[in-house]
ChimeraX commands (.cxc) that place a marker at each C-alpha (Angstrom):
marker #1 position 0.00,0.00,0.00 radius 0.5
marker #1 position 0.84,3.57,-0.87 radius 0.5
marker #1 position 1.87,6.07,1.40 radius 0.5
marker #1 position -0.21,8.34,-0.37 radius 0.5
marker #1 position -3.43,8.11,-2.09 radius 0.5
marker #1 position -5.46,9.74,-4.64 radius 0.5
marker #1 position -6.81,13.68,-3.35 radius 0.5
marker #1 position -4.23,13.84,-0.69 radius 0.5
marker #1 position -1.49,16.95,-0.84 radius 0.5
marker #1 position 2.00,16.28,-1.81 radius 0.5
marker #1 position 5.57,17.85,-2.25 radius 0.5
marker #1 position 8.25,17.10,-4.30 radius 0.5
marker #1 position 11.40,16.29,-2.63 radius 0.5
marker #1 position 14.17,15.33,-5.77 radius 0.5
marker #1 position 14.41,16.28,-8.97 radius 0.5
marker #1 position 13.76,18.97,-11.60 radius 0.5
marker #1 position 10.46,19.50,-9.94 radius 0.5
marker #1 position 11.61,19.97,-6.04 radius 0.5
marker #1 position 9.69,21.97,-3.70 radius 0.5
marker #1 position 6.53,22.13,-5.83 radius 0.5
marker #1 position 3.12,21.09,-4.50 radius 0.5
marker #1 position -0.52,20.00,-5.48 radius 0.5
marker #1 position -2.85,17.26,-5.48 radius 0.5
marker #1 position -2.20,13.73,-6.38 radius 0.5
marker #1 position -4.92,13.08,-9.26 radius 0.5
marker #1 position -3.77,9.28,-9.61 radius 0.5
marker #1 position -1.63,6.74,-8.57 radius 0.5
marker #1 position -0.48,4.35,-11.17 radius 0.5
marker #1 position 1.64,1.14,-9.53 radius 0.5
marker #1 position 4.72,3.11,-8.29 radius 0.5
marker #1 position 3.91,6.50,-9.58 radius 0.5
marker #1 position 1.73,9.78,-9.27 radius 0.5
marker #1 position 0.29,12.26,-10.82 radius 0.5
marker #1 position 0.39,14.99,-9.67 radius 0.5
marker #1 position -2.03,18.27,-10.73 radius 0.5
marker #1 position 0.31,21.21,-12.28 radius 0.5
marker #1 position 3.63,19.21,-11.94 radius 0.5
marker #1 position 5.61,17.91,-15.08 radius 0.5
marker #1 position 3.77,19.02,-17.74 radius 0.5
marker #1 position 4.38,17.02,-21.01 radius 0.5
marker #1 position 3.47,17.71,-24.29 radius 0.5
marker #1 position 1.62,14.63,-26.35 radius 0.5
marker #1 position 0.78,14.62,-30.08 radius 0.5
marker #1 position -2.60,12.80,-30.63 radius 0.5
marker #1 position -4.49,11.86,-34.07 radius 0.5
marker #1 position -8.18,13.31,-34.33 radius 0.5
marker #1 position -10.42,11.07,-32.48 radius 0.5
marker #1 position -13.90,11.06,-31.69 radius 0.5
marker #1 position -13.16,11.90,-28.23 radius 0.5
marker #1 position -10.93,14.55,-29.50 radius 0.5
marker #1 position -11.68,15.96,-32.98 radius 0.5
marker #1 position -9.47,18.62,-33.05 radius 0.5
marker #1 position -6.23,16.35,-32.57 radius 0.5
marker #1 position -2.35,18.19,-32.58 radius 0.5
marker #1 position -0.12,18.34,-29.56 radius 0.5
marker #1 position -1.80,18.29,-25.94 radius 0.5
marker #1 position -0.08,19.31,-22.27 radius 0.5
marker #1 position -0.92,16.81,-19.54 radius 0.5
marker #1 position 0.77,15.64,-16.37 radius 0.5
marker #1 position 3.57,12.88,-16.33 radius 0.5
marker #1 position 4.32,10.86,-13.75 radius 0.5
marker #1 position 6.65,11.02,-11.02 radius 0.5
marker #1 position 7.82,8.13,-8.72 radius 0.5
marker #1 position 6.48,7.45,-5.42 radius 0.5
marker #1 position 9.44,7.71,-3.40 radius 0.5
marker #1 position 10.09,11.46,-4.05 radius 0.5
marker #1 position 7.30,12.62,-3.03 radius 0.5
marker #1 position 5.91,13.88,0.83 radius 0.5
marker #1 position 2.80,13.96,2.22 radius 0.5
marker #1 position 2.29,17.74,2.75 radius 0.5
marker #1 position 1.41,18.74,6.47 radius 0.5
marker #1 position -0.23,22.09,6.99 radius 0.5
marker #1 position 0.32,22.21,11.09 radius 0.5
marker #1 position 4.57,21.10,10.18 radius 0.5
marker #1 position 4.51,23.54,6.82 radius 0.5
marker #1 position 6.52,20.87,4.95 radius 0.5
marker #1 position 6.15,17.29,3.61 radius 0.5
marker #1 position 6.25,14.71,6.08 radius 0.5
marker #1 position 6.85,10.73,6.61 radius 0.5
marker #1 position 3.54,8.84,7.85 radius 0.5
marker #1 position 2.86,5.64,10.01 radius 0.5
marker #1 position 0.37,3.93,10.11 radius 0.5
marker #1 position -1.86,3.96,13.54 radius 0.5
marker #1 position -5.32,2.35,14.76 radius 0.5
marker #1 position -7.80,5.64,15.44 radius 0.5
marker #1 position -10.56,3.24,17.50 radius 0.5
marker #1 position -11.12,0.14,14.76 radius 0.5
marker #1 position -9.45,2.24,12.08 radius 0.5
marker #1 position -6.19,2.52,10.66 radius 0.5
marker #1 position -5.50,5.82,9.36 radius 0.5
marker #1 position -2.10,8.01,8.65 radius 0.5
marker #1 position 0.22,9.98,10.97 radius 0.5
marker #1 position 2.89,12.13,11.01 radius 0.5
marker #1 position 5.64,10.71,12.14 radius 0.5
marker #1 position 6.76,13.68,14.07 radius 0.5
marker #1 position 3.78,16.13,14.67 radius 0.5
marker #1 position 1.60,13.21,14.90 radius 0.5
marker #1 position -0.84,15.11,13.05 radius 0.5
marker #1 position -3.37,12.35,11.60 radius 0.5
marker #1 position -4.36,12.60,7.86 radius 0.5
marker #1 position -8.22,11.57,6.62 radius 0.5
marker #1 position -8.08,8.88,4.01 radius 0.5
marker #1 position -8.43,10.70,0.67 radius 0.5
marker #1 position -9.98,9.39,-2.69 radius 0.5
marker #1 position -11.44,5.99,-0.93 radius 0.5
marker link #1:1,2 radius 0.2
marker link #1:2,3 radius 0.2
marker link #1:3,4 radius 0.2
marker link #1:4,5 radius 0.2
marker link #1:5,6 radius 0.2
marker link #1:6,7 radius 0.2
marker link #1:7,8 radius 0.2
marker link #1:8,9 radius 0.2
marker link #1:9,10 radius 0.2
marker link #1:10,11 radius 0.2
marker link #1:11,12 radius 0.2
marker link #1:12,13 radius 0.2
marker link #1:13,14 radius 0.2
marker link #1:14,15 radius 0.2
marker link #1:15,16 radius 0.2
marker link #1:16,17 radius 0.2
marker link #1:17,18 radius 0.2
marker link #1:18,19 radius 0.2
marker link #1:19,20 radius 0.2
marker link #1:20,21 radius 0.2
marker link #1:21,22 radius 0.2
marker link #1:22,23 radius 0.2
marker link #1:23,24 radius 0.2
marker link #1:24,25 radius 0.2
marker link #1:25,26 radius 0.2
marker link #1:26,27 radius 0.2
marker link #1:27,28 radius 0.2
marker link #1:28,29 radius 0.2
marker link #1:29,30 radius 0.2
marker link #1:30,31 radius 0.2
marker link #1:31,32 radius 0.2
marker link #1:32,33 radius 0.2
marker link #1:33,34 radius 0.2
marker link #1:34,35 radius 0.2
marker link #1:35,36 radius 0.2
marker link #1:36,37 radius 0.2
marker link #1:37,38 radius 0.2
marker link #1:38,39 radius 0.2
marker link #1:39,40 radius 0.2
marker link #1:40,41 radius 0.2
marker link #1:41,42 radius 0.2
marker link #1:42,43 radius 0.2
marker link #1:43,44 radius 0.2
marker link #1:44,45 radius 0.2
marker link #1:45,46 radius 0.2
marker link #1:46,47 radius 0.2
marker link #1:47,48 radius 0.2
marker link #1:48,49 radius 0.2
marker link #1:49,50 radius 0.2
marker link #1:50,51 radius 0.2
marker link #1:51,52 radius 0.2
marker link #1:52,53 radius 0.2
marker link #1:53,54 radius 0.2
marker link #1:54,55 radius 0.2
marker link #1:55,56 radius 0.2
marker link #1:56,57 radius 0.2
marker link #1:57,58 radius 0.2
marker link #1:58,59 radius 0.2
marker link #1:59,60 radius 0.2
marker link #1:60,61 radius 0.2
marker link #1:61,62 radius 0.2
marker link #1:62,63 radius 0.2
marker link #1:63,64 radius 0.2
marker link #1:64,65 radius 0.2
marker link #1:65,66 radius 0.2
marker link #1:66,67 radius 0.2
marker link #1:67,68 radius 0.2
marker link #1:68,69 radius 0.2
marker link #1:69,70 radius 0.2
marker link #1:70,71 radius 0.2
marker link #1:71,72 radius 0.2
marker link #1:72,73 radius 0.2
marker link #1:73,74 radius 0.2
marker link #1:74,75 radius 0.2
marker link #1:75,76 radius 0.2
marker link #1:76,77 radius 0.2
marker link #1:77,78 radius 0.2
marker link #1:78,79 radius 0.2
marker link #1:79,80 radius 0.2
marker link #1:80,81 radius 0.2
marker link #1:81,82 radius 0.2
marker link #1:82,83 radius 0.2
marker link #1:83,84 radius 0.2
marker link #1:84,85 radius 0.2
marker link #1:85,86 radius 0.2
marker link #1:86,87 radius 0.2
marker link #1:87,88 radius 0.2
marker link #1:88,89 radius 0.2
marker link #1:89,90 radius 0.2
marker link #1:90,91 radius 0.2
marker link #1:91,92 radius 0.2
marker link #1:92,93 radius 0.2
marker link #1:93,94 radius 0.2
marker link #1:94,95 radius 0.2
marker link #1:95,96 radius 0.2
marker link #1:96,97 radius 0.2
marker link #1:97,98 radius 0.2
marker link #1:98,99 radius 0.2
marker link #1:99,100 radius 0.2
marker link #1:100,101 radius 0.2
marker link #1:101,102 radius 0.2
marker link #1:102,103 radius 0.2
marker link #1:103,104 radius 0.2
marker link #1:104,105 radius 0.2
view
């Protein structure tokens, strides 16, 4: 299981893309996508779905690993564990034990 899930907040902590935040709009295996955050550029044929074809910007991925849970209270990404909240087992920070509500489920 993922350490984060569809909805939640993230930051980037490697790469070109460091530093930059938004909202994980899928997770696919052991990448994300992330809204606003390595934006390619893909040349598609004229489909029904899309009529007017040529070159389109969407989101790539980036891997799992470098990317953070983004905690408001801390005001930086942070590492989760996973506790029991009654019968439930939901995220916390590792540090500010600040627990996060299970996103996109």
């Amino acid at each position: 299981m993922a350490h984060v899930r569809r909805g939640d907040l993230v930051v980037v902590t490697k790469g070109k893309y460091k530093g930059r935040k938004g909202k994980v709009l899928r997770v696919v295996g052991d990448r994300v996508v992330i809204e606003k955050v390595k934006m390619v550029k893909r040349h598609t044929k004229a489909t029904q779905q899309t009529p007017q074809g040529g070159i389109i910007e969407k989101e790539g991925t980036l891997h799992i690993s470098n990317v953070l849970l983004w905690d408001e209270k801390a005001g930086k990404g942070v590492r989760t564990r996973t506790v029991t909240d009654g019968d439930k087992k939901v995220r916390a920070s590792v540090k500010t034990d600040t627990k996060f509500p299970t996103a996109g489920m």
